[in-house]
N, C-alpha and C positions, 0 to 999 in steps of 0.2 A: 504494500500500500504506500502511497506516495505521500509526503508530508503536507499538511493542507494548506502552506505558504506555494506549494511550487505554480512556480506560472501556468496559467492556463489560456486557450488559445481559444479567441471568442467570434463567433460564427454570425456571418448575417443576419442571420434572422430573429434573433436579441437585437442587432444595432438598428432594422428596422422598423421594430414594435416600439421601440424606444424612442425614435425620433419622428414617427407616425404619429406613435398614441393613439391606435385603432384598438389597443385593449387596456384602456386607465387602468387594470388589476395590474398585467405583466410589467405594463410602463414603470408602476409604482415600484418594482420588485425591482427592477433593470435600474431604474435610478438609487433604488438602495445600496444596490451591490454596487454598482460603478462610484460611488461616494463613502463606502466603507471605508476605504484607504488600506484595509488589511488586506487586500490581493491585488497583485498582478496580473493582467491579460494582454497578451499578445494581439492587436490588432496587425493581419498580414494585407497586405497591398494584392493581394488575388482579393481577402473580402471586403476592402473598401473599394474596388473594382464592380465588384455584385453588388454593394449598396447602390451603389451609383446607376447600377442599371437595374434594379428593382426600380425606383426610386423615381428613374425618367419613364420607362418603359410603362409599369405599371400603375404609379400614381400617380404618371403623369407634371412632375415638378417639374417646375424651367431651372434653369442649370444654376441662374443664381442662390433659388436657397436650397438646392443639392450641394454647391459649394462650401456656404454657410453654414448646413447642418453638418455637412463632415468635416471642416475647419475647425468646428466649436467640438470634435469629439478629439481631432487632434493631441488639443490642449490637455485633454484628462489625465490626471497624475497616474491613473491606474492603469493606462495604456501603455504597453510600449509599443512604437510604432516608427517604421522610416520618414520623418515628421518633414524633413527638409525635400526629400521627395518627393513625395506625396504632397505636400504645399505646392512644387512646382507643378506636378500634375494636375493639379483641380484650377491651379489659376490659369492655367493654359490652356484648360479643358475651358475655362470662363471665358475668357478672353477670345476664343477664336472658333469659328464653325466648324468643330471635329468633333469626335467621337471620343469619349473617355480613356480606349483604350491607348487612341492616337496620343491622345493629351500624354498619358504615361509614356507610353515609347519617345515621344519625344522629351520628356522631362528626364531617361531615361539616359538616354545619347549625349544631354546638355550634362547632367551628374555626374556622367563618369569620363566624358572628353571625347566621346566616340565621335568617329565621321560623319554618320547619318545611318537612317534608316531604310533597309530595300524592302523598296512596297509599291504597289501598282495606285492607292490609295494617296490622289492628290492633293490631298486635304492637308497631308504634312509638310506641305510645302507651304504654306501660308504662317508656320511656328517661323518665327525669328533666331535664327542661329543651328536651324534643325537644316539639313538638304538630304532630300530624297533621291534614292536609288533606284533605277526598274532593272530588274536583273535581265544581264547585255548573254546575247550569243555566244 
């Protein structure tokens, strides 16, 4: 059995009831835990990837406060999370007619100094400091 400090890795669908509040019970539960301060939780960049498209997709938010509400989960002391990434993704996801995941790939390229990204997906040409590859013969 594992010690009940050890990190634990927290799943979509907690961080979407939570910033919904389509169920006051669970929301109430979700903000206890996350204000505890006595655990850690791993938020991964694959699920605030799936927030973000439950989020458009399903409920329909405009990207401004899909960015907001995942901005303000950033911050949470009980998160640990790639926070300097992940900020460049969602404001770039904000700032320009792409797609979430483009956002990241390009926040992606920018973080670690890469060249650019190979993708048939024009959209990433429109990121500032990102160039696009279509892969050559």
């Amino acid at each position: 059995m594992l010690p009940e400090d050890t990190l634990r890795v927290i799943d979509s669908n907690v961080l979407v009831r939570f910033l919904v509040n389509d169920s006051p019970l669970k929301s109430v539960k979700i903000k206890r835990m996350l204000s505890a301060r006595t655990k850690k939780f791993l938020l991964t960049d694959v699920t605030v990837a799936e927030v973000v498209w439950v989020l458009s997709s399903y409920y329909k938010f405009p990207k401004k406060q899909i960015v907001g509400k995942i901005l303000s989960l950033l911050d949470l002391p009980c998160l640990e999370v790639n926070s300097s990434l992940l900020t460049t993704a969602l404001l770039t996801y904000s700032q320009n007619s792409i797609d979430y995941v483009d956002a990241y790939l390009a926040a992606y390229c920018l973080d670690k100094g890469f060249a650019g990204v190979v993708s048939y997906d024009r959209d990433l040409s429109k990121v500032a400091g990102v160039r696009r590859f279509e892969p050559a013969a």
